[in-house]
C-alpha positions as CSV (number, residue, x, y, z in Angstrom):
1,X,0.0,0.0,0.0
2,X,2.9,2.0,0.5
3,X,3.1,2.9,-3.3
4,X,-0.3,3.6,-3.9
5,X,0.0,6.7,-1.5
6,X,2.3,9.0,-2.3
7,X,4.9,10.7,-0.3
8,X,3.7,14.4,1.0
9,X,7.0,16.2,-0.7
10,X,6.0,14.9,-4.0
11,X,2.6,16.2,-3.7
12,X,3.8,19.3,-2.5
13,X,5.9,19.5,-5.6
14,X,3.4,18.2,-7.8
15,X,1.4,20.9,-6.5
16,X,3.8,23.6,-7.1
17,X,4.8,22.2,-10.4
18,X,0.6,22.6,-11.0
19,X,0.5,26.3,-9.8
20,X,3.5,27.2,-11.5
21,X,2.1,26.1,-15.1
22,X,-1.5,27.4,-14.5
23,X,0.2,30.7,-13.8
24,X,2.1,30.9,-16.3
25,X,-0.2,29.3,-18.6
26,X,-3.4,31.7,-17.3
27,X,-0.6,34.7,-17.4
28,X,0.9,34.2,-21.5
29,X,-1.6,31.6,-22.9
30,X,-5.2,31.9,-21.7
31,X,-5.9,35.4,-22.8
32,X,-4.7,34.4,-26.7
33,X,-6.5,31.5,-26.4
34,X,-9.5,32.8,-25.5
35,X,-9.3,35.9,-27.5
36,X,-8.8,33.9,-30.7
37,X,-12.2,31.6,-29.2
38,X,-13.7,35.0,-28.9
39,X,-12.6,36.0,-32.5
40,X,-14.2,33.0,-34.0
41,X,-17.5,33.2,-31.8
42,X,-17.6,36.7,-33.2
43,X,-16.5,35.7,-37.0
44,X,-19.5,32.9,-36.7
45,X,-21.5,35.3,-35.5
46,X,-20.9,37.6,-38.3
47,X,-21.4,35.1,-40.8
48,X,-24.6,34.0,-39.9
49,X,-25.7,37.0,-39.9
50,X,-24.5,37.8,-43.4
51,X,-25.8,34.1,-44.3
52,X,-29.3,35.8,-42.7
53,X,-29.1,39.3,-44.4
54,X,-27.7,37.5,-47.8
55,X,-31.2,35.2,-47.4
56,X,-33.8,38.1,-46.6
57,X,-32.2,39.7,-50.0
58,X,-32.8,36.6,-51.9
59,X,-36.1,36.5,-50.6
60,X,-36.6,40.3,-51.9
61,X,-35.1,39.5,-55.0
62,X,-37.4,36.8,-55.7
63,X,-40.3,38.9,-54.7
64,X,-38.8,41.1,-57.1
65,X,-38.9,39.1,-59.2
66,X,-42.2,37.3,-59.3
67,X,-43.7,40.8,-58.9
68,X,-41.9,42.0,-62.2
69,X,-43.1,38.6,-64.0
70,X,-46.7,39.1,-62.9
71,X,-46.2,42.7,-63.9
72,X,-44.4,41.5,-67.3
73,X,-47.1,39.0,-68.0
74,X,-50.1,41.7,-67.6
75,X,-48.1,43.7,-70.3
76,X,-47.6,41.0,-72.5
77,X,-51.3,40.2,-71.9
78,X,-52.6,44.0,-72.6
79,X,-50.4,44.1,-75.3
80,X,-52.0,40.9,-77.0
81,X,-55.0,42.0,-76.2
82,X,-54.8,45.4,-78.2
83,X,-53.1,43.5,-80.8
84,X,-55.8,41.7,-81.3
85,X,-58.3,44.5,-81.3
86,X,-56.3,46.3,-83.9
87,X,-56.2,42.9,-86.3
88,X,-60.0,43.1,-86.2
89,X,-60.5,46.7,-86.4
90,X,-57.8,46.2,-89.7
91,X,-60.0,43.6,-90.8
92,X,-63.7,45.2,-90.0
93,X,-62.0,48.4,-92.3
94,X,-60.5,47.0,-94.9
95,X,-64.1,44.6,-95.2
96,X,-65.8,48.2,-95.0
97,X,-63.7,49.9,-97.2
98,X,-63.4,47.4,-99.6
99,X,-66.9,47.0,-99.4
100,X,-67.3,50.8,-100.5
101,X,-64.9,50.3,-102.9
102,X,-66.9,47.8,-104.8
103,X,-70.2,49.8,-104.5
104,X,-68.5,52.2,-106.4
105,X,-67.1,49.7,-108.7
106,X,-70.7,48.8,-109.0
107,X,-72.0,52.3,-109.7
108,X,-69.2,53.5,-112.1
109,X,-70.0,50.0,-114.5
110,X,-74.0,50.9,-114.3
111,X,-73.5,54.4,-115.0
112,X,-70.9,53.6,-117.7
113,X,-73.4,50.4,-118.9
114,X,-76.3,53.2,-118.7
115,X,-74.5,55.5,-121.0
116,X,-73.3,53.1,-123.7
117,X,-77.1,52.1,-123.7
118,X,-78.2,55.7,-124.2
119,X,-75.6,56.1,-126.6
120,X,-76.9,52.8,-129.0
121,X,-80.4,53.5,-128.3
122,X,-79.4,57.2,-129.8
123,X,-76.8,55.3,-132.3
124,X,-80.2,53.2,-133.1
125,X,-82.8,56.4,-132.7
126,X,-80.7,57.9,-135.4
127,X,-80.0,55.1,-138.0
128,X,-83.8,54.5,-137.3
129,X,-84.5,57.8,-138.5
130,X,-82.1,58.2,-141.3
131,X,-83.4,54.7,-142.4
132,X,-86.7,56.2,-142.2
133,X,-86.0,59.5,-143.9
134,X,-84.0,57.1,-146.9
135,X,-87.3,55.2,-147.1
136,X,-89.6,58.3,-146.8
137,X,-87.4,60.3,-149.6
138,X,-88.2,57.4,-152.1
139,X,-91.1,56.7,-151.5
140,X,-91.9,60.2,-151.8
141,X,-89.8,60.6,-154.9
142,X,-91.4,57.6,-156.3
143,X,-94.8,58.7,-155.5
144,X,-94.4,62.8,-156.1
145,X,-93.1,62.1,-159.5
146,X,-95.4,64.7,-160.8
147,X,-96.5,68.6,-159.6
148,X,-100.1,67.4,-159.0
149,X,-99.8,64.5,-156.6
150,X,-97.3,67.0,-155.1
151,X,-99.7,70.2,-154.5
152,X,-102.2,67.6,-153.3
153,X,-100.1,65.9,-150.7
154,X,-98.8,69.5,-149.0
155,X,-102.5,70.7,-148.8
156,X,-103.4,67.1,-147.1
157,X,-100.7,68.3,-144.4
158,X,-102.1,71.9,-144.4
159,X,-105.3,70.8,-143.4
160,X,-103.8,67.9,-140.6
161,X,-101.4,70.8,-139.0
162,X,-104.5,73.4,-138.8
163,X,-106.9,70.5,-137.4
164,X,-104.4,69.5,-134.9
């Protein structure tokens, strides 16, 4: 049992030996030690709270974001939606105007169709009277051959124009 208990001088020692290198271990090494602890603790600290501010912006951002796709999408949406309207408004006037275009189409061929009729039905009027006159002239000349049958047929149309 003797060895198992040590000898008072070596635990004084051992004790002293103890004191000496928590001194001088509290005295050149504790306060770097912990003040390099501290620095990370504050470094970690710091970085989580970047890693925090950096996620709040991302969430922003993609706020942002969606925000300036809804907004993009309305745009694009308006935008179709005029384009349309301005295809059928194309479409309703050029239907309209061609449609007016074609009355008058229309209207210029019966006027022009109108006025080559009057002009053959005056072409015809006209033949039909110089046909008529032709016919009249020899029949008169055939007829009138003498002065008699002449003075009679002028007094005939005497008396007709004074009757009438």
């Amino acid at each position: 049992m003797g060895l198992l208990i040590p000898h008072t001088g070596t635990v004084i020692w051992m004790l002293i030996g103890f004191l000496a290198v928590f001194f001088l271990l509290k005295k050149f090494a504790w306060k770097p030690v912990l003040n390099a602890l501290k620095q990370r603790e504050d470094s970690i600290d710091n970085a989580l709270k970047a890693a925090d501010a950096a996620k709040k912006d991302m969430e922003r951002l993609n706020q942002d974001n969606e925000k300036i796709i809804a907004k993009a999408k309305l745009e694009r949406d308006k935008i179709i939606k005029e384009a349309r309207e301005l295809k059928e408004t194309i479409i309703i006037d050029a239907k309209e105007h061609a449609g007016s275009e074609a009355e008058k189409l229309i209207e210029t061929a019966r006027k022009n169709i109108r006025a080559e009729k009057d002009a053959a039905i005056k072409d015809i009027s006209d033949h039909v009277v110089q046909l008529s006159i032709s016919i009249t002239e020899k029949l008169l000349q055939e007829k009138l051959a003498d002065d008699k049958e002449q003075k009679e047929l002028i007094n005939r149309f005497l008396r007709e124009v004074k009757t009438h």
